[in-house]
matplotlib code that plots the C-alpha trace (Angstrom):
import matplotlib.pyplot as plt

x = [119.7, 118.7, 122.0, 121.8, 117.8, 119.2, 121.5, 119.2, 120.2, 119.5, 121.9, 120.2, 122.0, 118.1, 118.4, 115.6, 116.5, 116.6, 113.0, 111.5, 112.8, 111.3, 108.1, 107.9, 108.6, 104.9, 104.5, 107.1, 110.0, 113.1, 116.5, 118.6, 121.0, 122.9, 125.2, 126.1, 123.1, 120.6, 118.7, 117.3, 114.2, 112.5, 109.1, 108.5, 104.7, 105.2, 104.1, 107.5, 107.5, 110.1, 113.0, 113.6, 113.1, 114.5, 112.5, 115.3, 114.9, 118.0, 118.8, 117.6, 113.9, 113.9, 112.5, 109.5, 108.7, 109.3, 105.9, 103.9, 104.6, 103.0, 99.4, 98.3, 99.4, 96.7, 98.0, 95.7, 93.7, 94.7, 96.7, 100.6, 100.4, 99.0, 96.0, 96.0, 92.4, 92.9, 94.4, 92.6, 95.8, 95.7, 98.6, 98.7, 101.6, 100.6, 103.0, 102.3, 100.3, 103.5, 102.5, 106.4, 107.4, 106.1, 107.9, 107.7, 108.7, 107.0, 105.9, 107.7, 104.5, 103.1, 104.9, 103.3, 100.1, 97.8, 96.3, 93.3, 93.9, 90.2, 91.1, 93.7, 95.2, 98.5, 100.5, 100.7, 101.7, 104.6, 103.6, 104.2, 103.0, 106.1, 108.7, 111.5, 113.0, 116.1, 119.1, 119.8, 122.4, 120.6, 117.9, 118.5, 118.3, 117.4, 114.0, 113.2, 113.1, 109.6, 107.5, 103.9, 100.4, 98.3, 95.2, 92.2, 88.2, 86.5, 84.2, 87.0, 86.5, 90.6, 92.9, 95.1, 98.3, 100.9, 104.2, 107.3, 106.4, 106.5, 108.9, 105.6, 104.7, 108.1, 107.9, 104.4, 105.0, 106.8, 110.4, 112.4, 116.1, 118.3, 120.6, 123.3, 123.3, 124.7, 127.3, 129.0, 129.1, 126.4, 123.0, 121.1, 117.5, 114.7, 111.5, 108.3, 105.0, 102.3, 98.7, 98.2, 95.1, 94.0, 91.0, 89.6, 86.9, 88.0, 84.7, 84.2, 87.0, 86.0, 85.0, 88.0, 90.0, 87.2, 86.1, 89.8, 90.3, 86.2, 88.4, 91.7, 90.2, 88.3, 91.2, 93.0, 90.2, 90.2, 93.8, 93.9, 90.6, 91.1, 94.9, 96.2, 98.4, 97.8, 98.4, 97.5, 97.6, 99.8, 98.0, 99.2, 98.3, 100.2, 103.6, 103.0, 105.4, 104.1, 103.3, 105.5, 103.5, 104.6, 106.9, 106.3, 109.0, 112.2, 112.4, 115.9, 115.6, 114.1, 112.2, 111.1, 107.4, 104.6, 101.5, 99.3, 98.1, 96.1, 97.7, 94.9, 95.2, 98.9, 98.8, 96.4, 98.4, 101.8, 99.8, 98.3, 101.7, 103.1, 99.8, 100.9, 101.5, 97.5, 96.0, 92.4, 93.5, 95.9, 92.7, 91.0, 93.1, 93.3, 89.7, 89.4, 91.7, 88.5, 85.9, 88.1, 87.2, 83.5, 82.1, 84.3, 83.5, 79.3, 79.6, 81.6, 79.2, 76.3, 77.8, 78.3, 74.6, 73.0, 75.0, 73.7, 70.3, 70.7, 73.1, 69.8, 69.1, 65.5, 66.1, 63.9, 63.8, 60.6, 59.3, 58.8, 59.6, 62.6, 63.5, 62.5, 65.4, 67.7, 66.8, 66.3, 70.0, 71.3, 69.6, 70.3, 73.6, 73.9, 71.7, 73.7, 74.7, 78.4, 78.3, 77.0, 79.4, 82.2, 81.4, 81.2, 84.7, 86.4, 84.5, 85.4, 88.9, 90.5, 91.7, 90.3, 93.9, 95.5, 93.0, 93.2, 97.0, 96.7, 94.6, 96.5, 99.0, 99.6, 100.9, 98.1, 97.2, 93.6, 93.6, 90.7, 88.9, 85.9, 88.0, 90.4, 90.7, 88.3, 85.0, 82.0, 83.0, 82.9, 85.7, 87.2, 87.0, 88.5, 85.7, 82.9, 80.7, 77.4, 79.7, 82.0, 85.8, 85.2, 82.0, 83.1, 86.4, 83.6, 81.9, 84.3, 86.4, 82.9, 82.3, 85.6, 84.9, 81.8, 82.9, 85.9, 84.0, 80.2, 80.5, 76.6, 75.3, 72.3, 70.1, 69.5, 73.5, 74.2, 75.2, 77.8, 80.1, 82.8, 86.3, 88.5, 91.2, 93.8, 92.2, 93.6, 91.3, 92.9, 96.3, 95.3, 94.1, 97.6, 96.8, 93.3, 95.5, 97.3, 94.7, 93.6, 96.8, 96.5, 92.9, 94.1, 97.0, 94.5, 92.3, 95.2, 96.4, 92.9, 92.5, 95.4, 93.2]
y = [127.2, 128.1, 126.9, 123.7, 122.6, 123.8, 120.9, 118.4, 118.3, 120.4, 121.8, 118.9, 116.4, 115.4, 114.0, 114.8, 112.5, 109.4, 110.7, 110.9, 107.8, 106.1, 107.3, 106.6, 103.2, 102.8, 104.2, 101.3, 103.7, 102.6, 105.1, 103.8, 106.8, 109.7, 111.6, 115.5, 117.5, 114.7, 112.4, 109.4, 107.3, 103.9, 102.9, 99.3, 100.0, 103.0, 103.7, 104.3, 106.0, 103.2, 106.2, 106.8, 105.2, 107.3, 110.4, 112.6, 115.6, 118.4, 117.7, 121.1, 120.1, 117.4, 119.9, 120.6, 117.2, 116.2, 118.7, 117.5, 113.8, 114.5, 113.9, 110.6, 110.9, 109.6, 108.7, 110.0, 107.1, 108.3, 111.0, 111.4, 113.7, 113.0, 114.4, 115.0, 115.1, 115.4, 119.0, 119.6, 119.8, 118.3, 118.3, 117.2, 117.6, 119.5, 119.9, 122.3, 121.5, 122.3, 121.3, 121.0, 119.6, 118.3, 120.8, 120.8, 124.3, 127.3, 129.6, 132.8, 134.5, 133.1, 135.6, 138.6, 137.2, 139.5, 137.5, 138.3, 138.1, 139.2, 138.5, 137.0, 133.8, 132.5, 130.8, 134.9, 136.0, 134.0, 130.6, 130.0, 126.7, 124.3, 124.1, 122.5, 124.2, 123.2, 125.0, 128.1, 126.1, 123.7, 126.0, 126.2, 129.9, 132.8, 133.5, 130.5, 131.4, 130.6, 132.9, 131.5, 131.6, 132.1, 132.8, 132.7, 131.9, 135.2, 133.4, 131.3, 128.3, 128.1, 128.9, 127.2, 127.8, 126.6, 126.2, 124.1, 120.8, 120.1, 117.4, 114.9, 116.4, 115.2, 111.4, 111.0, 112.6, 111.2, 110.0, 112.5, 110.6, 107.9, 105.7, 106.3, 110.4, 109.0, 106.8, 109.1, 111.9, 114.1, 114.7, 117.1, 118.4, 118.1, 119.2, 119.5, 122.2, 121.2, 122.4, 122.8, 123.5, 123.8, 124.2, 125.4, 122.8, 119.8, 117.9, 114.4, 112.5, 109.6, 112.8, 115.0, 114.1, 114.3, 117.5, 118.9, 117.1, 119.1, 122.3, 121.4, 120.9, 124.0, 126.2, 124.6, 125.2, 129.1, 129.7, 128.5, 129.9, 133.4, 133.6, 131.4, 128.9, 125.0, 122.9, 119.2, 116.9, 114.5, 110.5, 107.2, 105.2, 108.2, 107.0, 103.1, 101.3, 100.3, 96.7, 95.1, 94.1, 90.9, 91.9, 91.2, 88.6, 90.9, 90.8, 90.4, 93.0, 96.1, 96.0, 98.1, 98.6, 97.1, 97.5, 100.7, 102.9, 105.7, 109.1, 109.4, 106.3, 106.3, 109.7, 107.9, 105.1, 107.2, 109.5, 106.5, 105.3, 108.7, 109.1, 106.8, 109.0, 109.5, 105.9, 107.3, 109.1, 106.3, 104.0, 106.4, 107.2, 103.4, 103.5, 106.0, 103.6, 100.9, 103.5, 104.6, 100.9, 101.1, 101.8, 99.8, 96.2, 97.7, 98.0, 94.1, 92.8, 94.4, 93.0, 89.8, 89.5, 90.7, 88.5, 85.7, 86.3, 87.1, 83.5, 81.9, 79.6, 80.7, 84.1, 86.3, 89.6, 90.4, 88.8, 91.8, 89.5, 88.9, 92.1, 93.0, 90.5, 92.7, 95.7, 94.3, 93.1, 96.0, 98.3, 96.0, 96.7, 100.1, 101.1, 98.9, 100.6, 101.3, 98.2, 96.3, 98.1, 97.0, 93.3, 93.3, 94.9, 92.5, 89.1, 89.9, 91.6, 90.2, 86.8, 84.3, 82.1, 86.0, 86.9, 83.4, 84.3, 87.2, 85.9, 82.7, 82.4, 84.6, 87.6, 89.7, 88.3, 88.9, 92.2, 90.5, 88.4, 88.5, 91.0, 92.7, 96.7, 97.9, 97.5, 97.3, 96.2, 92.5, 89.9, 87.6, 84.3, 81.6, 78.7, 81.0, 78.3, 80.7, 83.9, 83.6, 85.4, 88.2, 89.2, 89.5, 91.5, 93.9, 94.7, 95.4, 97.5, 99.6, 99.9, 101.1, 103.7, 104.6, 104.7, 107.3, 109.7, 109.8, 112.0, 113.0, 114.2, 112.7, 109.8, 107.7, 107.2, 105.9, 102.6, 103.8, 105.2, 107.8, 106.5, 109.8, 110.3, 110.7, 107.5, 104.8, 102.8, 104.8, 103.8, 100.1, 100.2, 99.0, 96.0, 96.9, 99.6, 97.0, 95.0, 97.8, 97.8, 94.6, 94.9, 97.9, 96.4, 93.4, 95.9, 97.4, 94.0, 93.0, 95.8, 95.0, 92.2]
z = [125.5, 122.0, 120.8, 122.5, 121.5, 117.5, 117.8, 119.5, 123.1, 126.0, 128.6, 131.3, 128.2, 126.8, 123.6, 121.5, 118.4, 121.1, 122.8, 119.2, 118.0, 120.9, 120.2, 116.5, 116.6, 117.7, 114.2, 112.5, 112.1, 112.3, 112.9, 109.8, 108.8, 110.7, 109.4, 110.2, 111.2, 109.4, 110.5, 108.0, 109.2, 106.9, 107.6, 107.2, 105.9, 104.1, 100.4, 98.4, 95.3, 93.6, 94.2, 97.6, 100.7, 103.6, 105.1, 106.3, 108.9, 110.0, 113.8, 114.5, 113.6, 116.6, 119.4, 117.4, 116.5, 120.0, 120.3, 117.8, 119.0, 121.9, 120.9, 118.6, 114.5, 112.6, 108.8, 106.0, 104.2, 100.6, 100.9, 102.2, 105.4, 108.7, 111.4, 115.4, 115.4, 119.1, 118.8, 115.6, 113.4, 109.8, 107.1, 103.3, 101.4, 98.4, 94.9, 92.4, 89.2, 85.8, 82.5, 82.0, 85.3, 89.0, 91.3, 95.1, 95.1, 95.3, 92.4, 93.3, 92.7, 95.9, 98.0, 96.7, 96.8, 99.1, 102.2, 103.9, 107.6, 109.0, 112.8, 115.3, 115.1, 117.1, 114.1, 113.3, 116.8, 118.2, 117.8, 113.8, 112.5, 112.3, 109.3, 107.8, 105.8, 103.2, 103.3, 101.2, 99.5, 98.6, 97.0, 92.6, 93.6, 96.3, 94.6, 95.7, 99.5, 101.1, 102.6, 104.0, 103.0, 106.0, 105.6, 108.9, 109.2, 109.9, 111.8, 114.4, 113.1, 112.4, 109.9, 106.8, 105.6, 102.7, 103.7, 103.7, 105.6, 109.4, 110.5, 110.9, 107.6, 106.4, 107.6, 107.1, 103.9, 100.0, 101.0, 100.2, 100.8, 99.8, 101.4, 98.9, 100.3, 103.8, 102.3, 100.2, 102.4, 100.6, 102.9, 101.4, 103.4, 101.0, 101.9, 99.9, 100.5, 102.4, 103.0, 106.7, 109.0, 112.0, 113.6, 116.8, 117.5, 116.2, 116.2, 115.7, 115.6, 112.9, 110.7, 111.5, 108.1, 105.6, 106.9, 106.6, 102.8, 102.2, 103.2, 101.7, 98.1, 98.5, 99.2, 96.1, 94.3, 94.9, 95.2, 91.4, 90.0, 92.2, 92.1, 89.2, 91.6, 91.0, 93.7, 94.3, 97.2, 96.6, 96.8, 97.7, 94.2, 92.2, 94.2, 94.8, 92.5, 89.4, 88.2, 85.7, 82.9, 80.5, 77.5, 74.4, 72.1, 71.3, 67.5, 65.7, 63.1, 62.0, 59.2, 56.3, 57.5, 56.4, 58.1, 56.7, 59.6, 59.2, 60.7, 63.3, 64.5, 64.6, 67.0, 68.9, 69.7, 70.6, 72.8, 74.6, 74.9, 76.2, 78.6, 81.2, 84.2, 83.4, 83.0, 82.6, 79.4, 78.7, 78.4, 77.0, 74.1, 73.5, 73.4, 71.0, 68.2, 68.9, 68.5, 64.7, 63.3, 64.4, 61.4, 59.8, 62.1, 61.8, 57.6, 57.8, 59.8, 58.2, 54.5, 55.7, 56.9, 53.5, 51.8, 53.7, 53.1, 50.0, 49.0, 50.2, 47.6, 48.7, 48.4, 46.1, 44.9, 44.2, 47.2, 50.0, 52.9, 51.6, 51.4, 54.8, 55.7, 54.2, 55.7, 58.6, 58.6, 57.8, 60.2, 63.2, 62.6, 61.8, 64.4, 66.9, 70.4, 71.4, 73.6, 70.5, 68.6, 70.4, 71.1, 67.6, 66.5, 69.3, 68.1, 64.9, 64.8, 67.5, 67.7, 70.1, 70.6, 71.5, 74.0, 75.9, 75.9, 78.0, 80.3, 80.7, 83.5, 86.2, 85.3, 86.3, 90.0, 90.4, 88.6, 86.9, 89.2, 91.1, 93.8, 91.4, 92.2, 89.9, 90.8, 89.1, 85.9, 85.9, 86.0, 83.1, 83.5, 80.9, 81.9, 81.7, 79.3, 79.1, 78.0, 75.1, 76.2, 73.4, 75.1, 78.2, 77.3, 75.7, 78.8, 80.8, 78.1, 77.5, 81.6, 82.9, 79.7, 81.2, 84.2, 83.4, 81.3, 83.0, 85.9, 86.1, 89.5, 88.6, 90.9, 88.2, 87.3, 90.7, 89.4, 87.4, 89.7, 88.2, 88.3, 88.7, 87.8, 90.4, 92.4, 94.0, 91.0, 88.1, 89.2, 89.2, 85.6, 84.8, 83.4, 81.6, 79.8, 78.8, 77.4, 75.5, 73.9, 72.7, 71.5, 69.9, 68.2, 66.7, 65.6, 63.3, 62.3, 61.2, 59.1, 57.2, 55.8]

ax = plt.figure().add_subplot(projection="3d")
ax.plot(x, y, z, "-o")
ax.set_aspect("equal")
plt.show()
């Protein structure tokens, strides 16, 4: 019997890959690829990563997702990974966090982590949470062989545990196949780690996920601050494929260089360029080259306004009112806010014909209309007659900054809602970043002047 359910059928000739299939076309999954012992599936809404586009199961994994079919999948909002709020069951593929690389392996160290197990639980007695696991040949090496975290509430309320994903977890998951595997003969069984719970009450139903995401980012939080492991959920926006941006005009030679760039500013700009599996810090760094010519647009503009009053043909020097105009210049200038400072560095630096040229056209949808992704910023609009272009590219630039470095748990910054940096907003700043680049680039170009 065990023999025959391992390879998809039962001895009374059920097929379990034809019952599941059945049932997940409710879901929009379509049977694509078989070949061997695997199984490929492609969902027609699914979020591909611009890589893969198949999620791929082992023909021995089709009896246990036969049983977790049977109650309702419920698709995370942001996250890959699914809930069955109606059994209480949760699941978020997780990866963990490598200054050198994104692996969906574990750290060996996880299996010899010590795991408090304060009472009974069933996943620990006969009834383990399900798996798919890859082959052993498929594994870089044997360290590599997973054991389980499992870890239960003292007080019933369920338990958690990190292990390789279920095969729900796999097709609700990142895609982890390709078309090209089936036709030349090669099917390997990827599978990634994910964090799974499941609880004993599960509650409300309309609350189920966002109390399981409360409880999934608390466990990542103390399994890295008490044990040293990093592990993040893996999000929708991270995978989506990204938006081609407008090149600019190929050039037909290298040159000996010419433009003067300060080291700083130069770092800046090749980090910013380097930062874009980030885009808050990609912005940010871009920022940072507008916030080096600050003093230098505030001491311009504040020249250029004593010289004015003082090229009055009225002007005179030992009249104090006339002097007051000076100072006054000057300090309105030097005293001038950050959003002063930098509507002043953009109207000044930047040229109006380039600005009306990235705006022009299509190329960037409605990224910057009135219902572009980023909210709360304000929109750009060409035939704005009571708000010059320059000013408007200011407010915006200075708001998404705001809204990417204030964080304060304070009442009276309500308005200015944080804009993390894994959100579905950060990986829409595409286009702003892009902007930036160009501001930034005038910026340089003017101070070759």
């Amino acid at each position: 019997m065990e023999g025959d359910e391992q390879s998809g059928n039962s001895p009374d000739g059920r097929d379990w890959i034809a019952e599941a299939t059945e049932k997940l076309k409710k879901y929009k999954f379509e049977l694509k690829e078989r070949s061997g012992d695997v199984v490929g599936y492609s969902r027609s809404d699914s979020r591909s990563d611009g890589f893969h586009d198949l999620s791929c199961l082992p023909e021995d994994s089709f009896v246990a997702l036969e049983s977790q079919l049977q109650s309702t999948i419920v698709p995370l909002r942001e996250y890959f990974g699914f809930s069955s709020p109606s059994v209480g069951y949760f699941e978020l593929p997780v990866r963990r966090i490598s200054t050198i690389s994104r692996s969906f392996a574990f750290d060996p160290i996880l299996k010899g982590l010590p795991v408090e197990v304060p009472g009974e639980c069933v996943h620990l007695n006969g009834s383990p949470m399900p798996c798919v696991e890859p082959p052993q040949e498929s594994r870089r090496s044997p360290v590599r062989s997973v054991g389980k975290i499992h870890v239960v509430d003292p007080k019933g309320v369920g338990c958690l545990e990190v292990s390789w994903a279920s095969p729900c977890g796999v097709l609700w998951g990142i895609s982890n196949g390709r078309n090209s595997d089936f036709r030349y003969g090669s099917t390997p069984v990827r599978s990634f780690l994910s964090l799974k719970i499941a609880l004993a009450d599960p509650g409300d139903v309309a609350t189920f996920e966002e109390r399981c995401i409360d409880l999934a980012n608390s466990f990542l939080y103390e399994l890295s601050v008490r044990n040293g492991i990093s592990l993040e959920p893996m999000r929708f926006a991270e995978y989506a494929r990204p938006a081609r941006f407008r090149r600019g005009p190929m050039r037909d030679s290298v040159r000996f260089p010419e433009t003067r760039i300060k080291p700083e500013v130069a770092e800046l700009f090749s980090f910013a360029l380097g930062a874009r599996a980030n885009p808050s810090l990609s912005f940010l760094s871009y920022y940072q080259i507008l916030e080096y010519f600050f003093p230098y647009a505030v001491r311009r503009e504040a020249m250029r306004k004593v010289r004015k009053e003082i090229s009055d043909p009225r002007f005179s020097k030992s009249e104090d009112s006339a002097i007051l105009k000076i100072l006054s210049a000057a300090e309105a200038v030097t005293n001038a806010s950050e959003s002063k400072q930098i509507a002043t560095l953009i109207a000044d630096s930047v040229r109006l014909d380039v600005l009306v040229d990235f705006f022009s056209g299509d190329a960037w949808g409605g990224h910057f209309g009135n219902s572009g992704p980023i909210s709360s910023v304000g929109s750009i609009n060409l035939k704005n007659a009571s708000k010059p272009l320059p000013v408007q590219v200011a407010e915006r630039v200075y708001k998404i900054r705001n809204r990417i470095v204030h964080a304060k748990d304070d009442p009276k910054y309500a308005d200015v809602k944080v804009l993390l940096p894994k959100s579905k907003e950060a990986y829409a700043l595409g286009p702003d970043i892009e902007l930036l680049k160009v501001l930034a680039e005038e910026v340089v170009v003017d101070a070759q002047t």
